[in-house]
C-alpha positions in Angstrom: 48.8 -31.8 -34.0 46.6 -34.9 -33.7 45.9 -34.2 -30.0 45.1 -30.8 -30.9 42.5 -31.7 -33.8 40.7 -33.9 -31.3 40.8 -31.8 -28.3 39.3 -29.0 -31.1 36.6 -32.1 -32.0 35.5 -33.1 -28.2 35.1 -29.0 -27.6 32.7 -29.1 -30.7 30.9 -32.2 -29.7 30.9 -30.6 -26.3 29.0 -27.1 -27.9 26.9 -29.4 -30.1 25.3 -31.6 -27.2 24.9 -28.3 -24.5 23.1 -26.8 -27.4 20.6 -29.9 -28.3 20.1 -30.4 -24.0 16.5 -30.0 -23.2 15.7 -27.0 -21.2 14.4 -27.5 -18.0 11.4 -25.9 -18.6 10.7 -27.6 -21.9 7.3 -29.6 -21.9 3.9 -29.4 -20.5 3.1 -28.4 -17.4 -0.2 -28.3 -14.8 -0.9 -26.3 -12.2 -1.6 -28.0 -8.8 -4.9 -26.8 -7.4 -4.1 -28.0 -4.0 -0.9 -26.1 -3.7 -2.1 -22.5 -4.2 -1.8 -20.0 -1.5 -4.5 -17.5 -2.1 -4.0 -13.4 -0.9 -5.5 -12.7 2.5 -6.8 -9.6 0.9 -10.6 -10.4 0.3 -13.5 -10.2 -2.0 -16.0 -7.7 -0.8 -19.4 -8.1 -2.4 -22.7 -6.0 -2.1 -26.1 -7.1 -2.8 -28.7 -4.9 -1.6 -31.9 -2.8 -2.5 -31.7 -4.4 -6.0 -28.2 -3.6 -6.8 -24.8 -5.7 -6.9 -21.7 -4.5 -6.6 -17.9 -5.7 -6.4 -16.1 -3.6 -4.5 -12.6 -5.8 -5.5 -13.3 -6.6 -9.0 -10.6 -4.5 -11.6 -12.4 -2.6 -12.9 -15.4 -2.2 -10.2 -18.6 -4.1 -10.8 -22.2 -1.9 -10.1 -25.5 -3.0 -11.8 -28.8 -3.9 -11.2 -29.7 -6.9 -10.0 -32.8 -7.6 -11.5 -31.3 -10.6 -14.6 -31.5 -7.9 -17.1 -28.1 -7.3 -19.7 -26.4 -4.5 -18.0 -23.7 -2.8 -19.7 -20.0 -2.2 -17.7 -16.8 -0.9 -19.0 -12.7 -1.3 -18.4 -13.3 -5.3 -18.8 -11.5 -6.6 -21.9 -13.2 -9.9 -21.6 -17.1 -8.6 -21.3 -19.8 -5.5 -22.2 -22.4 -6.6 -20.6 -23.6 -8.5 -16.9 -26.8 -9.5 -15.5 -27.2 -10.5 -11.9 -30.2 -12.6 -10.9 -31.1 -13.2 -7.4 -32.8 -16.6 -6.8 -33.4 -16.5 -3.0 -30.8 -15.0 -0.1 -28.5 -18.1 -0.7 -28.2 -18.1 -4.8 -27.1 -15.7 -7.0 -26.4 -16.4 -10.9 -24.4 -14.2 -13.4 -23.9 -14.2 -17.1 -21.3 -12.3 -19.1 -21.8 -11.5 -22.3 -18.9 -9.9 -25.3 -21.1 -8.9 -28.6 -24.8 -10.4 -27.3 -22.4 -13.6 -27.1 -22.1 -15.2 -23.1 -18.6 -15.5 -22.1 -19.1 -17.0 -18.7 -21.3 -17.8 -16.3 -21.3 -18.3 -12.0 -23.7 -19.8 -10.0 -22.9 -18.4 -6.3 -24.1 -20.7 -3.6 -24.3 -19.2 0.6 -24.4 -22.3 2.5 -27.2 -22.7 5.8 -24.6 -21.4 8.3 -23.6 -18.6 5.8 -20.3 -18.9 6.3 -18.7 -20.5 3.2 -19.5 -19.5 -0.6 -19.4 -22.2 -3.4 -19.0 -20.4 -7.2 -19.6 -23.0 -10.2 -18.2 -20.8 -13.0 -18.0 -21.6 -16.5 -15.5 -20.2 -19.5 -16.6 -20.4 -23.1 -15.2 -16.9 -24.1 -11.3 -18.6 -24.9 -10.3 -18.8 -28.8 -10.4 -22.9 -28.5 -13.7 -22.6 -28.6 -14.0 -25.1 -25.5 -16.2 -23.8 -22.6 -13.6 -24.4 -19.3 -15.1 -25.5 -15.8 -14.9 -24.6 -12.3 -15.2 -24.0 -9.0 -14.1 -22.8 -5.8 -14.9 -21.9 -2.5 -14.6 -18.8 -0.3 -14.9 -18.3 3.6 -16.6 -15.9 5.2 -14.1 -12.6 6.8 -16.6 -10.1 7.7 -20.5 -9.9 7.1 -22.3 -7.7 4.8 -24.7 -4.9 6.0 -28.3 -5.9 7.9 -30.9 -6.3 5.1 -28.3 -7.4 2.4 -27.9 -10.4 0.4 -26.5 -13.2 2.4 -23.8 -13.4 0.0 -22.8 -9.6 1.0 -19.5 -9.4 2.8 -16.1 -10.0 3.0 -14.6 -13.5 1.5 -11.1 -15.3 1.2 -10.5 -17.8 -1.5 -9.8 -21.4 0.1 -9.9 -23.8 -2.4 -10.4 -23.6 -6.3 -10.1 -26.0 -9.4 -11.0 -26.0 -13.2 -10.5 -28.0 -16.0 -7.1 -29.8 -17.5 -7.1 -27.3 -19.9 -7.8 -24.3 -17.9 -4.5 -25.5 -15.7 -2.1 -26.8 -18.4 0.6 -25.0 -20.7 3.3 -26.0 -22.7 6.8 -24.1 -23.2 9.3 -24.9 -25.8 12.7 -23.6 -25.8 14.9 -22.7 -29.1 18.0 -21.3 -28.7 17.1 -17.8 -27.0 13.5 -17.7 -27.6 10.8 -19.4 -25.7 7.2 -20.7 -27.3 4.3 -21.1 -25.0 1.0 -22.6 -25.9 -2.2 -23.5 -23.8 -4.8 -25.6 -25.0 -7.2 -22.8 -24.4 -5.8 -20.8 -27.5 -3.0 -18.5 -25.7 0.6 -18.1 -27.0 3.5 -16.2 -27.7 7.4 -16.7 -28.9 9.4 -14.7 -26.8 13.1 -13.9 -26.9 14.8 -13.9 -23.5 16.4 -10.2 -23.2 12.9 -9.0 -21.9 11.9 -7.6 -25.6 8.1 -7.0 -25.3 6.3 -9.3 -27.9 2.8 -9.9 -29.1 0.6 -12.2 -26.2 -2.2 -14.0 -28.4 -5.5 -15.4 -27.7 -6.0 -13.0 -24.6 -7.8 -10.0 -24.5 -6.9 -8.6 -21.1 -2.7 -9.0 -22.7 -1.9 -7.9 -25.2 1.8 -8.4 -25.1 4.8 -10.1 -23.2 8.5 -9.8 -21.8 10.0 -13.0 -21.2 13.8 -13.2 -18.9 15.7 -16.0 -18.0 17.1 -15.1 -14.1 19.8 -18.3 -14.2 19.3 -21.4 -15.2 16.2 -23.1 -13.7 14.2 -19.0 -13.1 11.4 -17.5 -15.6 10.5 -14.1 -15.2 6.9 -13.0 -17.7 6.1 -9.8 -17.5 2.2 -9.6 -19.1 0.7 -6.2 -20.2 -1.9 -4.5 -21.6 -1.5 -1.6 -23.9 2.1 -1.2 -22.4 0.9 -1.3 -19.1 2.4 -4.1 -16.7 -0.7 -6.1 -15.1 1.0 -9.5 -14.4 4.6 -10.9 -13.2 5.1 -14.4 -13.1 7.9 -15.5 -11.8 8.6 -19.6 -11.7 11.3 -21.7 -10.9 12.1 -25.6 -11.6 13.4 -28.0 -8.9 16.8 -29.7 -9.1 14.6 -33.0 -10.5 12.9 -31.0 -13.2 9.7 -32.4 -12.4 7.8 -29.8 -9.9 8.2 -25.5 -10.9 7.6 -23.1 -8.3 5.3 -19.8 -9.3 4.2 -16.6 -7.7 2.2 -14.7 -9.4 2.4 -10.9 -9.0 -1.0 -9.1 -9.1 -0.4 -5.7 -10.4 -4.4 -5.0 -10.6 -5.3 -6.4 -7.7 -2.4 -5.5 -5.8 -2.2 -9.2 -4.6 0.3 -11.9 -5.2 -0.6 -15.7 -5.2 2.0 -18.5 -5.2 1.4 -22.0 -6.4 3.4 -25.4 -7.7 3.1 -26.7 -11.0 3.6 -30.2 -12.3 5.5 -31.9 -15.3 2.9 -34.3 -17.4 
């Protein structure tokens, strides 16, 4: 009777310390800039005749380019964009939400032509913190004689923002999964794939969180019930690295990455 009490107590203490184990993908993580691999499907800008347009942009970008607010529609995070052309090298943007800017680029065509630099800047997030950046494109294919030099074809090669554009934390309770940013986005997800309420983005407005085994995420973002994102990521054996790929819907693209434990 006595070995049967204990061998009841060891299977309880057993339960009791599998339930209070850390999940693996409890804690902060940060996304290594260095690590991405970038779709080989390209931007395609056009700059001519005093108009700018993105050909790749979701939804498609056409407006004058003469620094004036110009109004465009299907983006969730602006209403208005003005396009100012400095010379046939520079190029600066603002976005605006409610006569408020939202972001800004500076878009720099070096001498040869052949690589674009973008300084961007973020101050639309619910933190209230404007985020940092920049990246840099190579050239695929030019743009039409006449054109902006920035007109063409480009291919992300290397990009990088600020901590807190790159860092997330999750938290894992029982069979519901917290994620916060420092940025202002979060949500509490159960793990059957029950859509719930994404906060502090306008472009998703809700989530789907599974768990695919033991060390495999699977987000599924939308907006208005309409799948735009997948995110799939996957912890290493040492907990300290996570594999993602991120699933385009939009664009059509997917972009895989490595993230690191802080």
């Amino acid at each position: 009777m006595k070995n049967l009490f204990f061998a009841g107590l060891l299977a309880l203490l057993l339960v009791s310390v599998g339930a209070m184990a850390q999940s693996p993908f409890d804690g902060t993580w940060k996304w290594d800039p260095s690590s991405v691999q970038w779709p080989e499907k390209p931007d395609v800008f056009l700059l001519q005749n005093g108009m700018y347009e993105c050909k790749t942009c979701m939804p498609p970008v056409n407006v004058k380019a003469d620094g004036t607010d110009q109004k465009v529609t299907g983006d969730p995070y602006s209403d208005t964009l003005s396009v100012k052309v400095i010379d046939d090298h520079n190029v600066e943007s603002t976005n605006k939400k409610g006569g408020k800017v939202v972001g800004t680029a500076k878009m720099s065509v070096s001498s040869d032509g052949n690589t674009l630099t973008v300084n961007w800047t973020d101050s639309g997030q619910p933190s209230g913190e404007t985020q940092t950046g920049t990246y840099t494109q190579k050239r695929v294919a030019k743009g039409p004689a006449g054109g902006n030099l920035m007109s063409g074809s480009w291919h992300t090669d290397k990009w990088n923002a600020s901590a807190d554009a790159l860092t997330w934390t999750y938290k894992m309770n029982g069979n519901e999964l917290a994620m916060t940013s420092p940025t202002g986005q979060s949500y509490n997800a159960k793990l059957d794939g029950t859509d719930t309420p994404f906060k502090g983005d306008p472009g998703v407005t809700s989530v789907s969180v599974k768990k695919l085994g033991q060390d495999t995420l699977e987000e599924t973002r939308k907006r208005d019930g309409k799948v735009i994102y997948i995110f799939k990521q996957t912890v290493s054996a040492d907990g300290k690295t996570m594999k993602w790929i991120f699933d385009d819907k939009l664009q059509g693209t997917t972009i895989k990455g490595a993230a690191q434990k802080q």
